[in-house]
C-alpha positions in Angstrom: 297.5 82.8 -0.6 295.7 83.1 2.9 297.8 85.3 5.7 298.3 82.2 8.3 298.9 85.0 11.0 295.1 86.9 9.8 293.4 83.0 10.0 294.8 82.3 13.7 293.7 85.8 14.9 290.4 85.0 13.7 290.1 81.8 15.2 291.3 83.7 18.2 288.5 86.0 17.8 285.6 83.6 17.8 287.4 81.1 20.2 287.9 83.9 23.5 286.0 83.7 25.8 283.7 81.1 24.4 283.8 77.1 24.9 283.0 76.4 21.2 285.4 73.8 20.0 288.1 74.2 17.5 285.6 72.2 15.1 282.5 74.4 15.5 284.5 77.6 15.1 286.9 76.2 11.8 283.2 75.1 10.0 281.6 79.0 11.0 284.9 80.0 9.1 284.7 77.3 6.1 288.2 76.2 7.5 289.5 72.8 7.4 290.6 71.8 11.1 293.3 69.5 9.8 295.1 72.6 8.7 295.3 74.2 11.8 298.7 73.9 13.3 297.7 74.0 17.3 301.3 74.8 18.4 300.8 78.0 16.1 297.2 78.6 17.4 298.8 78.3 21.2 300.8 81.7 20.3 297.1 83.7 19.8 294.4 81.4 22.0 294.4 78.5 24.4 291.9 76.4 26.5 291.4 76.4 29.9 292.7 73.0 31.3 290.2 73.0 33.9 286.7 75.1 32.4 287.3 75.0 28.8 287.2 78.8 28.3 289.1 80.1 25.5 291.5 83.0 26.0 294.5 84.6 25.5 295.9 85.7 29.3 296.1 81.9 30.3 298.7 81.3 32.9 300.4 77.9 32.9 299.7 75.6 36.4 302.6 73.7 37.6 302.4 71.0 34.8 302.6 73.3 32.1 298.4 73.0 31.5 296.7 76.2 30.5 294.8 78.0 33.2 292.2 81.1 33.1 292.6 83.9 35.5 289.5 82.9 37.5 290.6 79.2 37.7 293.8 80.1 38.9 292.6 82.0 41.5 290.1 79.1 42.5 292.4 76.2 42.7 295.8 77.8 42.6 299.2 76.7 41.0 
């Protein structure tokens, strides 16, 4: 049996900082996207709402939409 917490912090890993899509990273991996639960992902990794940068110090706008730091600093709450 596969550690699920090991398979999210590796599709953390590849995802950061990149704007590969969940797809492109889960076939480098030999995963099968359908298995990936995204609410569990959102604990290691999420997408930037507005650039599509992966990362993990997101802050959340005022609709609840994931933001990177240099976003956030661009366009504000």
């Amino acid at each position: 049996m596969t550690d699920l917490n090991q398979t999210y912090k590796r599709l953390a890993k590849l995802l950061s900082g990149s704007r590969k899509t969940l797809q492109e990273v889960c076939d480098d991996l030999g995963l099968d996207t359908d298995a990936v639960d995204d609410e569990q992902l959102a604990h290691f990794v999420s997408e930037c709402s507005h650039c599509d940068i992966w990362g993990t110090t997101h802050r959340r706008d005022e609709d609840g939409f994931p933001v990177c730091v240099l976003c956030f600093s661009l366009v504000g709450s």
